[in-house]
C-alpha positions as CSV (number, residue, x, y, z in Angstrom):
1,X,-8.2,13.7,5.1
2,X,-9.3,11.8,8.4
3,X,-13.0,12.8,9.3
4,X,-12.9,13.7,13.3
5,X,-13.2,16.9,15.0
6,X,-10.4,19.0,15.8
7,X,-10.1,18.1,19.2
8,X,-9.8,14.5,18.4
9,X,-7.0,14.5,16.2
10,X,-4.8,16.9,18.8
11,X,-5.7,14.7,21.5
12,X,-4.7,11.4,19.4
13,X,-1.5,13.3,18.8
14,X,-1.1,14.4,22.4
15,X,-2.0,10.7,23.2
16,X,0.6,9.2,20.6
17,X,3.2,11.2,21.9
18,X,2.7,10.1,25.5
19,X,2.8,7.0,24.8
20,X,4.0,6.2,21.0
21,X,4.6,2.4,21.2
22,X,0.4,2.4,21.4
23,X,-0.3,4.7,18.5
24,X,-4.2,2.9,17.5
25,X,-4.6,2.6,21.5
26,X,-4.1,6.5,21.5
27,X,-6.6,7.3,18.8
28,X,-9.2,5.4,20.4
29,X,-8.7,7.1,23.7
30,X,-9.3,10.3,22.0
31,X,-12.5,9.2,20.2
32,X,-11.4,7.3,17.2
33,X,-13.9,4.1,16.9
34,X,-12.9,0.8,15.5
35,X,-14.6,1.8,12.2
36,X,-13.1,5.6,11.5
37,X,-9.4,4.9,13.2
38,X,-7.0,5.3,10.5
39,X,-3.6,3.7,10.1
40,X,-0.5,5.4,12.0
41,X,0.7,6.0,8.8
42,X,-2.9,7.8,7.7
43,X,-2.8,9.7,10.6
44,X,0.9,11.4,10.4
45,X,-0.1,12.2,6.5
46,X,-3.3,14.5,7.6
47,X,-2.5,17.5,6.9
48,X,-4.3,18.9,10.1
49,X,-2.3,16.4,12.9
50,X,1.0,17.9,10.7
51,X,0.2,21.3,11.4
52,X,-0.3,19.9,15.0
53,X,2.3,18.3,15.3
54,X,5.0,21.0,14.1
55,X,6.0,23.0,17.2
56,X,6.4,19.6,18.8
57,X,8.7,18.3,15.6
58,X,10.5,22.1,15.5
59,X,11.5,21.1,19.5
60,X,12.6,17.2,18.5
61,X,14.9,19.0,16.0
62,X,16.5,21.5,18.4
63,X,17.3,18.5,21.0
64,X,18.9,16.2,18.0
65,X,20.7,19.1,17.2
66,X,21.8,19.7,20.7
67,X,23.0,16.1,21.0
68,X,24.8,16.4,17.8
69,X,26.6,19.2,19.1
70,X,28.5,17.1,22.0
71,X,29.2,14.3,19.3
72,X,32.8,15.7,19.8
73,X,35.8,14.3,17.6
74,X,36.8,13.3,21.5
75,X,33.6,11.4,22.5
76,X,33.9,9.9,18.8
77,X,36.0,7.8,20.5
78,X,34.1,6.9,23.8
79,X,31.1,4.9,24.6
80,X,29.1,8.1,25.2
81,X,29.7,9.1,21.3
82,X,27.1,5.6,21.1
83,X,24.7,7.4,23.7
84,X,24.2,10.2,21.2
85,X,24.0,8.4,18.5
86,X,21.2,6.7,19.6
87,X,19.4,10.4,21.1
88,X,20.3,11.6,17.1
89,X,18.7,8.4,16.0
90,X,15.3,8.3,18.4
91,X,15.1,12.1,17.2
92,X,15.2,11.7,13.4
93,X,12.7,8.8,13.6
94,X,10.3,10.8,16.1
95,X,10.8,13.5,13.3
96,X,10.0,11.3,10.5
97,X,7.0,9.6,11.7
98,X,5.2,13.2,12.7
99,X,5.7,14.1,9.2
100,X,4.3,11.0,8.0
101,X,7.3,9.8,6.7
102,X,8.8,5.9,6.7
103,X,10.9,5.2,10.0
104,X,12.6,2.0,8.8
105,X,14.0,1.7,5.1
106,X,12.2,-2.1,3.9
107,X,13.6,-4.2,1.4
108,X,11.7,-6.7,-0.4
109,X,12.8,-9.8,-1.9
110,X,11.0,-12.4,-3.4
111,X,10.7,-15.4,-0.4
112,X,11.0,-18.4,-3.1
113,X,14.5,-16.5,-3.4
114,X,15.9,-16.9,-0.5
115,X,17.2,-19.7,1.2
116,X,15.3,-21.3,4.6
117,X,17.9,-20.1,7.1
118,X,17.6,-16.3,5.2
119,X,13.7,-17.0,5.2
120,X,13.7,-18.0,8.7
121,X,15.7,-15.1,9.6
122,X,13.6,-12.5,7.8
123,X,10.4,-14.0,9.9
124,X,12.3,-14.2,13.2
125,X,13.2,-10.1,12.8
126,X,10.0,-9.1,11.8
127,X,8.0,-10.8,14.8
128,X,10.3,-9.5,16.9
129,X,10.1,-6.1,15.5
130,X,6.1,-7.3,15.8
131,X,5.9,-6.1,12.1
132,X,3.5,-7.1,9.5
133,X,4.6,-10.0,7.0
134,X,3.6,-10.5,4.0
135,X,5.1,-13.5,2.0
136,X,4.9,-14.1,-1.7
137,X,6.2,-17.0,-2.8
């Protein structure tokens, strides 16, 4: 359980989903210091910012749900069937992360495994996806 008022945690939340490619900037604009400001990942698992977060999560799910709807055999076969696969996509992984779930399904592998080109690769994704890396080798 993260140890802020109320207020704090809905306006990190209103913050987050704003602006959700700054998720720690939006805690600390609510109040969060440096010292108390959890992980994303803490934060969507409090069971307070959940309960906060569920009308917003109950609307996400009506609009991906909507934009499933069109996915038409017809537009199966159209560039705008990719359009709402994205929208579905963007949806479910808005979804996910305000339930404090994992957004991107990570596979581990042992780096003195894989070859350079594969190692190099790996690396390359992951600062470009400006994740965290952690190599074991």
């Amino acid at each position: 359980m993260i140890k802020v008022s109320k207020k704090i945690k809905k306006e990190a939340l209103s913050n987050i989903i704003k602006s959700p490619e700054d998720k720690i900037g939006g805690m600390l604009k609510a109040g969060f210091t440096f010292k108390n400001c959890p992980t994303p990942k803490q934060f969507f698992r409090d069971k307070e910012v959940r309960s906060f977060a569920k009308p917003f999560i109950e609307r996400l799910n009506e609009k991906r749900n909507v934009a499933l709807s069109f996915m038409t055999e017809e537009k199966m076969f159209e560039s705008s069937a990719r359009e709402l696969a994205y929208i579905v996509d963007v949806f479910t992984k808005n979804v996910e992360l305000l339930n404090g779930r994992a957004t991107e399904r990570v596979t581990l592998a042992p780096a003195s495994k894989l070859k350079d080109d594969e190692l190099d690769m790996a690396l390359t994704k992951a600062l470009q996806a400006k994740s965290a890396v952690i190599i074991d080798i």
